[in-house]
C-alpha positions as CSV (number, residue, x, y, z in Angstrom):
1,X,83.0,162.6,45.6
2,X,84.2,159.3,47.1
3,X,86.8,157.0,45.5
4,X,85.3,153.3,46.0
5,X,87.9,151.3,44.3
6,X,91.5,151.8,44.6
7,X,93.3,149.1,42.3
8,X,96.7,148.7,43.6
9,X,99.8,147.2,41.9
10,X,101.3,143.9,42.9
11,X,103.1,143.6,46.2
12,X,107.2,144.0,44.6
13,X,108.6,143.1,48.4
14,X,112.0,144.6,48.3
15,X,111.6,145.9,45.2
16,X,109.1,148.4,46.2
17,X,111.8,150.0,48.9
18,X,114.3,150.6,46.0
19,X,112.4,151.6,43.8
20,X,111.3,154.7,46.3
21,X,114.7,155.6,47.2
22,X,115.9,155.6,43.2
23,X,112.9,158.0,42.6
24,X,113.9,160.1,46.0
25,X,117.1,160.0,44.5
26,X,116.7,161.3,41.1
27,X,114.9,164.0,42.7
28,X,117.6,165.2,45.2
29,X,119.8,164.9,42.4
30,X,118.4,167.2,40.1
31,X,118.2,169.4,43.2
32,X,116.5,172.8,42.8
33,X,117.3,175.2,39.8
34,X,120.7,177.3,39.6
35,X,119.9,180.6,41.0
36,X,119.7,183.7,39.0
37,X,121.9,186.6,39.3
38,X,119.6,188.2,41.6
39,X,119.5,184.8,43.9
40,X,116.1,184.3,42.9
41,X,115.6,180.4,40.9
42,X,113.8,179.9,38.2
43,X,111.8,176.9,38.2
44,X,108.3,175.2,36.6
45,X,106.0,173.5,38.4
46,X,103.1,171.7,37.0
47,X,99.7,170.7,38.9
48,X,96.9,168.8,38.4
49,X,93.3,170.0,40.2
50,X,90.3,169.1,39.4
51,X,88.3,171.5,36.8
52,X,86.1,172.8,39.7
53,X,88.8,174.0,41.5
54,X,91.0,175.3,38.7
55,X,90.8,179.1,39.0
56,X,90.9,179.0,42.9
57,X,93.9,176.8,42.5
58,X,95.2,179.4,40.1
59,X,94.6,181.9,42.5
60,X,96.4,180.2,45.1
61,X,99.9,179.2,43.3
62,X,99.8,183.1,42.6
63,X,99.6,184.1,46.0
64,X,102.3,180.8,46.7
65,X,104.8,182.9,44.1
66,X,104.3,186.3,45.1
67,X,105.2,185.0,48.8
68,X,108.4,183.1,47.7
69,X,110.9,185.7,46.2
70,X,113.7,183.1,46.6
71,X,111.5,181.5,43.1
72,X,110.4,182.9,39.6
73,X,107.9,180.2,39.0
74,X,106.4,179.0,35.8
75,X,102.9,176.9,36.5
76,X,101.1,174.8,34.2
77,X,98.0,173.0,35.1
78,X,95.9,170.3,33.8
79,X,91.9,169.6,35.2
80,X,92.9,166.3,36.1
81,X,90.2,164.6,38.6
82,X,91.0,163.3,42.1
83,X,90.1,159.9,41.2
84,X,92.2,159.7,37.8
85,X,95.4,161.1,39.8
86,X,96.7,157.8,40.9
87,X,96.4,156.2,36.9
88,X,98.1,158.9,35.2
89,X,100.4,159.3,37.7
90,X,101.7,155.8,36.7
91,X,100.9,155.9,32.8
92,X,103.2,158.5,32.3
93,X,105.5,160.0,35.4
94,X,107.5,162.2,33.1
95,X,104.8,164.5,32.1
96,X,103.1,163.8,35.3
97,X,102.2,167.2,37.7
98,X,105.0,167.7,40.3
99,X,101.9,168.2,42.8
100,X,99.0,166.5,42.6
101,X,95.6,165.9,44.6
102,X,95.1,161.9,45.3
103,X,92.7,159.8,47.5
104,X,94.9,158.6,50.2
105,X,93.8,155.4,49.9
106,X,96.5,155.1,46.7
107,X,99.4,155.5,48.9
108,X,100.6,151.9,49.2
109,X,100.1,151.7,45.4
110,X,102.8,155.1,44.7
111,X,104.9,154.0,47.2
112,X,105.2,150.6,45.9
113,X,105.9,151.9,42.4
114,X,107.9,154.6,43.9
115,X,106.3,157.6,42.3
116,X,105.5,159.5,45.1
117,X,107.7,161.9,47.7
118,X,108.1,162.2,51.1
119,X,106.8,165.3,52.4
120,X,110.2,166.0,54.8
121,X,110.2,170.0,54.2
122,X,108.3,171.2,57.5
123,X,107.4,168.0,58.4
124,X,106.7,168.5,62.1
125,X,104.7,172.1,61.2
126,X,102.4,169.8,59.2
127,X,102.0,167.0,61.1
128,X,100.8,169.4,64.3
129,X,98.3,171.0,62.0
130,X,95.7,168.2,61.4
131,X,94.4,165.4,63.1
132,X,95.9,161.7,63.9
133,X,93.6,160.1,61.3
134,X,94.0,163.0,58.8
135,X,97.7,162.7,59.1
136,X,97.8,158.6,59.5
137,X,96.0,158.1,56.2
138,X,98.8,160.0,54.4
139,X,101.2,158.0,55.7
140,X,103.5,154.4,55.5
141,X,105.8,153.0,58.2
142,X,105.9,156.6,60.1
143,X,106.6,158.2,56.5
144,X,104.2,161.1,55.6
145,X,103.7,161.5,51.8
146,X,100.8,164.2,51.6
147,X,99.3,167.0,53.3
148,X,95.5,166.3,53.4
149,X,93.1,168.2,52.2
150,X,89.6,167.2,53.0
151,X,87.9,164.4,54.3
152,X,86.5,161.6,51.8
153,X,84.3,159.5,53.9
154,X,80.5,159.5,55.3
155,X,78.1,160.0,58.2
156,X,74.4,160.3,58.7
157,X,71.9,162.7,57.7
158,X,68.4,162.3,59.5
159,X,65.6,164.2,59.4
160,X,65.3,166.3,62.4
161,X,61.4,166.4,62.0
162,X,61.4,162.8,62.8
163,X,64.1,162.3,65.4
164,X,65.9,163.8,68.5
165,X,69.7,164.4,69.0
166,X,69.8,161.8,71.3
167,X,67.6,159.5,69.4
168,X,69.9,159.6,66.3
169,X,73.2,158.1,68.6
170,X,71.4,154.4,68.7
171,X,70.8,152.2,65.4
172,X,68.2,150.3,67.7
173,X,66.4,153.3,69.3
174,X,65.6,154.8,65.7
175,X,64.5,151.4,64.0
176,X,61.8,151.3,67.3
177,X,60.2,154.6,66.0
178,X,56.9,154.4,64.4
179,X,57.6,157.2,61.6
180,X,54.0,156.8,60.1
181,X,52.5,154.7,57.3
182,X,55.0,154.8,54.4
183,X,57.8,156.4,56.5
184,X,61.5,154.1,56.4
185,X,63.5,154.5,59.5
186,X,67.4,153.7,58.1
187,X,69.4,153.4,55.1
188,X,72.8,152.3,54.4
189,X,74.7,150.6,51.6
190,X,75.4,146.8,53.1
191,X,75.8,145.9,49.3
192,X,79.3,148.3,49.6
193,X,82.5,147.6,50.7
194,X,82.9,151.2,51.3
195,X,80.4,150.9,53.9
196,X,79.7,147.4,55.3
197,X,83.7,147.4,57.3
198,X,81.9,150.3,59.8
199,X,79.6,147.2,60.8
200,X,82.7,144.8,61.0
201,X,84.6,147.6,63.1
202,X,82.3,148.2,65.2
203,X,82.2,144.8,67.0
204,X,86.0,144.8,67.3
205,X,86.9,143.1,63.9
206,X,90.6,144.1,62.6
207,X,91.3,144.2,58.9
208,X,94.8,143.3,57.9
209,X,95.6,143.2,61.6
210,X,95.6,145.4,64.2
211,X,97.4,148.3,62.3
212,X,96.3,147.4,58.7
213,X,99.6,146.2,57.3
214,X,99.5,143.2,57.4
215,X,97.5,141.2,54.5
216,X,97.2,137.9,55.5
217,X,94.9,138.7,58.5
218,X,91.4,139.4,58.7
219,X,89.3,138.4,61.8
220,X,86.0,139.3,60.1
221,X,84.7,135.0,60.1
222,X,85.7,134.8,63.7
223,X,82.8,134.7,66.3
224,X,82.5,138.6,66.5
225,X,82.5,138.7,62.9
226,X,79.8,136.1,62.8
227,X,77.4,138.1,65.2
228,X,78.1,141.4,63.0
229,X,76.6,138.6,59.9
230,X,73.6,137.9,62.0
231,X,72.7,141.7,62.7
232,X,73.1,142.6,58.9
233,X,71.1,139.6,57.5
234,X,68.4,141.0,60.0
235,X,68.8,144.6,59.3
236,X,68.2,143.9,55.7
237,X,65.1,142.0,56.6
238,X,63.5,144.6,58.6
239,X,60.7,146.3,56.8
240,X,62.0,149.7,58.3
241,X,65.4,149.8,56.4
242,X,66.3,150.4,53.2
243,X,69.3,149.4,50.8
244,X,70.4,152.3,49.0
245,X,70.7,151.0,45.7
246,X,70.6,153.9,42.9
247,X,70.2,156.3,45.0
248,X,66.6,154.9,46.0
249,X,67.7,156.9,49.3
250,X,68.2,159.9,48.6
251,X,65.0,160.6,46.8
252,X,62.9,159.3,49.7
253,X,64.7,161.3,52.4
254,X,64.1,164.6,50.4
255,X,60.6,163.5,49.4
256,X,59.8,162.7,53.8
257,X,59.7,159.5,53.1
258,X,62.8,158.1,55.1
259,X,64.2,159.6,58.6
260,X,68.3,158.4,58.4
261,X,70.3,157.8,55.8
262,X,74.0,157.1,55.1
263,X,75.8,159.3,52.6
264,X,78.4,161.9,52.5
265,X,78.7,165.9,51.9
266,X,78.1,165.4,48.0
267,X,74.6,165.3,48.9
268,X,74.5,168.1,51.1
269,X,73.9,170.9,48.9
270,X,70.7,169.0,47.5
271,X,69.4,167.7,50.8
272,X,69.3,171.2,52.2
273,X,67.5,172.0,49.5
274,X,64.8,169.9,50.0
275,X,64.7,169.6,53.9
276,X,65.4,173.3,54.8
277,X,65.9,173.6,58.3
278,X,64.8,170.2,58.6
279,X,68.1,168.9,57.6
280,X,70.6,167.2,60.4
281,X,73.9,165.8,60.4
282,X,75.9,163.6,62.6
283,X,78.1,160.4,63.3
284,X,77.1,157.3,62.1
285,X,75.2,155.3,65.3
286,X,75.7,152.4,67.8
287,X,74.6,149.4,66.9
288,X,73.7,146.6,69.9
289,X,75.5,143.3,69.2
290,X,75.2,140.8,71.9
291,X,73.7,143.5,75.0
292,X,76.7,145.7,74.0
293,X,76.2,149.3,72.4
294,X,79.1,149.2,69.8
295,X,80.2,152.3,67.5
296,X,79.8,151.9,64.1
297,X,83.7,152.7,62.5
298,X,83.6,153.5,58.8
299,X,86.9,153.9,57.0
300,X,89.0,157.8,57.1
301,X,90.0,158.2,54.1
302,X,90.9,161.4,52.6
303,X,92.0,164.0,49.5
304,X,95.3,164.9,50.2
305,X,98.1,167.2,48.1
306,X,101.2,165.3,46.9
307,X,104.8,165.6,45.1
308,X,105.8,163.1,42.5
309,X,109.5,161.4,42.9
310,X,110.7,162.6,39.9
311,X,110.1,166.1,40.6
312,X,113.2,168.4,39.4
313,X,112.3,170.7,42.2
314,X,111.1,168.5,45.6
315,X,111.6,171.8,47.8
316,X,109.3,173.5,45.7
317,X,107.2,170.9,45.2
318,X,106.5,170.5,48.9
319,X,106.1,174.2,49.8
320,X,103.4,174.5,47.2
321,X,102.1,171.5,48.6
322,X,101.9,172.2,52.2
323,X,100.5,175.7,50.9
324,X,97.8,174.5,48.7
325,X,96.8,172.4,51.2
326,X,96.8,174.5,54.4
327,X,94.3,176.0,56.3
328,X,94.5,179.7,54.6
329,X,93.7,177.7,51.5
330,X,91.0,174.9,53.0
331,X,89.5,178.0,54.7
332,X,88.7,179.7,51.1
333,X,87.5,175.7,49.5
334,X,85.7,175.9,52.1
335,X,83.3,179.1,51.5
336,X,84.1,178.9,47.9
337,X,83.1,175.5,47.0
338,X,81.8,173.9,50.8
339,X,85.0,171.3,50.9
340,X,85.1,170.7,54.1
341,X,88.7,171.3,55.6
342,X,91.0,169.3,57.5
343,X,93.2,171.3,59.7
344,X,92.3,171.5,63.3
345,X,92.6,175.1,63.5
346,X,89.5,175.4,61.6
347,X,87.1,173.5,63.5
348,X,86.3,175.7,65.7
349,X,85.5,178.0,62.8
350,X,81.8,179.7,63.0
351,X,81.1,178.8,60.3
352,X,82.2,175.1,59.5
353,X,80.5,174.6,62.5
354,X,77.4,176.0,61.3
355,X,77.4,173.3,58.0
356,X,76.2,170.7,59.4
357,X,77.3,168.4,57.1
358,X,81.0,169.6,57.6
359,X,81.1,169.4,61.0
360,X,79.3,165.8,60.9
361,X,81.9,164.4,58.8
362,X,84.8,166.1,60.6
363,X,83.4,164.7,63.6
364,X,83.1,161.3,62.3
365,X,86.8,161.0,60.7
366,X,88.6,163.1,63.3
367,X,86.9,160.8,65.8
368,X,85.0,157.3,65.3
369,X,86.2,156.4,62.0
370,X,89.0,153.7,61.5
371,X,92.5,154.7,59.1
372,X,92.0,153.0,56.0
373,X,94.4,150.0,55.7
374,X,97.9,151.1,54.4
375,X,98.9,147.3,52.5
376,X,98.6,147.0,49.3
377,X,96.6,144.2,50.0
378,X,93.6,147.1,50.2
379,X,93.5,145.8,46.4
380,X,92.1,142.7,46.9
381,X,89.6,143.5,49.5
382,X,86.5,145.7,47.4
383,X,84.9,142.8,45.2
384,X,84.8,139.9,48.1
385,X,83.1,142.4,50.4
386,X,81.2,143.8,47.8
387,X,80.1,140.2,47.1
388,X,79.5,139.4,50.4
389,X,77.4,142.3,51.3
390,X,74.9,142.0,48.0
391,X,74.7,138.4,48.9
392,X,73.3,139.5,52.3
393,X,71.2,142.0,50.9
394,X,69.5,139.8,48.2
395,X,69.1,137.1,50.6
396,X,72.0,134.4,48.9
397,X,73.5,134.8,52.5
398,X,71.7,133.3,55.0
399,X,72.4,132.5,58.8
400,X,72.5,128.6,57.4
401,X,75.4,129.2,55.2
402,X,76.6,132.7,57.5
403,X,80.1,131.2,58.5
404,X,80.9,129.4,55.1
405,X,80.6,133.0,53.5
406,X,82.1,135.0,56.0
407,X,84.9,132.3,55.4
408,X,84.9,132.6,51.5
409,X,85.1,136.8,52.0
410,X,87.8,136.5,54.3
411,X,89.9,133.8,52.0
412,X,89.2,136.3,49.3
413,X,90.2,139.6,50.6
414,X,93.4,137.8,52.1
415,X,94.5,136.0,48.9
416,X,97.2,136.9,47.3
417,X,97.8,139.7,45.0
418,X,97.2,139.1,41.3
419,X,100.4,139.0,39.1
């Protein structure tokens, strides 16, 4: 399920650059192990997966050692969540997994504190096998650190009972549908900063500049962002959409009592469920802002595989990375578990393209969503927004004090770090 909240460390400046190459350096150092007599080296790698992907993971490493003869591999593995990888990582780097699965929305944060490796073994190979935003959200100033593994972001289910195709690409043309007494047309979550920023990039806001690295610059109070302001306060004012709030959403789309909704594949399974054939999937819509149809943009963010610093055995490491990660391995996630895969090989797959929900979200971070910022600055941007966006919904933020609170947003999510 999505990571929300990433908090990062403090910016350390040039502190941050050495401390990466000491940890690159310890681990060249200790190099791989000595071979054996029979050339083969004998080496332990520990990983952390999540519990619900434990015995597949298993299963995997297995395959990853009977296919290297060059290692005799010990594994060890901890169920350590995706969400919990970043933390531990840092409490305790020593006894930390040599590979690891992390939302790739931590990279500034490992970099910064130097715990995590380059991915440099077959680097070209991996970067040719997924997508520009798959591949840009694992990386930092042209540096890859991960191989991803699946897609952490959202799109739009609707109910196809309700609407067309074509009726589901415009905001505007599904909030003019009459759906029936009781029936709500829309839902999002304007109250989270995981989901207002597709409203902000969609009129042509940039957050922390053009290319998301730099954290003094956001032009979300300027007179685009002001207009984006304006269409939120009256999309939350509209009787036809609803705030998803716990989950309110969810229950009224299964129950026929809303026709769009804003989530991500977690939901899938359930929504299928209930809807049945019913049940449709696709990018998240235009909006109009000012006579111009605008795409909303929500952020790619992704799960991706990576190698700690320290590791005594970075070639290793990496290989078993790049392997767990791969398509062979997303294909079996995939009909094992439905985690939808990453590598472009796959998307023409029969049937990833027959989950709708898969191919809705590959769709939407392969192709209209917006690389999550890669400054540590990313830190201080969740509770303004977040603040911002309940204050719209719960009417606090109104069109006579618009500016002065895009203004205090902006200030906030461009402050500097904490100490």
């Amino acid at each position: 399920m999505r990571l929300k909240k990433l908090m990062l460390s403090s910016v350390l400046g040039g502190t941050m650059i050495m401390s990466l190459m000491m940890g690159c350096g310890q681990a060249d150092s200790g190099s791989e192990a000595a071979a054996s007599a029979d050339g083969t080296e004998s080496i332990q790698l520990k990983v952390w997966v999540p519990e619900t992907e434990m015995e597949l993971t298993k299963g995997f490493c297995e395959e990853f050692d009977e296919n290297h003869a060059e290692y005799d591999i010990e594994f060890t593995y901890e169920a350590v969540e995706n969400a919990d990888s970043i933390t531990q990582l840092k409490n305790d780097p020593e006894v930390a997994a040599d590979v690891f699965v992390y939302p790739t929305g931590g990279v500034p944060e490992m970099i910064e504190a130097g715990l995590i490796y380059p991915i440099t073994v077959n680097e070209d190979q991996v970067k040719s096998a997924y997508g520009e935003n798959a591949i840009a959200s694992c990386s930092a100033d042209g540096i890859l650190y991960g191989i991803p593994q699946t897609p952490n972001a959202f799109f739009m289910y609707y109910n196809k009972s309700m609407y067309t195709e074509d009726e589901v690409k415009s905001l505007e043309t599904m909030m003019a549908k009459d759906l029936g007494e009781g029936v709500k047309n829309f839902s999002c979550s304007i109250n989270d900063s995981w989901y207002i920023e597709s409203f902000f990039y969609a009129n042509g806001g940039t957050l922390y500049g053009e290319d998301g690295t730099d954290p003094t610059d956001c032009s979300w109070n300027d007179e685009k962002g002001y207009a984006v302001g304006e269409y939120l306060i009256d999309l939350v004012n509209n009787d036809k959409y609803v705030e998803n709030i716990d989950d309110v959403a969810t229950a009224m789309f299964k129950d026929g009592e809303l026709g769009t909704m804003c989530s991500g594949t977690w939901i899938s399974d359930d929504l299928k469920e209930a809807l049945g054939d019913d049940l449709g999937a696709t990018v998240l819509p235009t909006i109009n802002i000012d006579g111009k149809d605008c795409q909303l943009s929500n952020f790619a963010d992704f799960k991706a595989y990576g190698v700690k610093s320290s590791t005594q055995y970075p070639k290793a490491a990496q290989e078993l990375a790049e392997w767990l990660g791969g398509e062979e391995c997303q294909l079996a996630r995939f009909q094992k578990i439905n985690m939808t895969p990453t590598a472009t090989a796959l998307l023409s797959n029969a049937e990833v393209q027959a989950n709708v929900a898969a191919y809705a979200l590959i769709d939407m971070t392969g192709n209209y969503s917006t690389p999550q910022p890669t400054t540590s600055q990313i830190a201080q941007y969740w509770d303004p927004v977040a603040a911002f966006g309940m204050g719209v919904v719960n009417g606090d933020v109104t069109k006579a004090n618009l500016q002065e609170s895009l203004d205090a947003m902006v200030e906030g999510l461009t402050s500097k770090l904490s100490e």
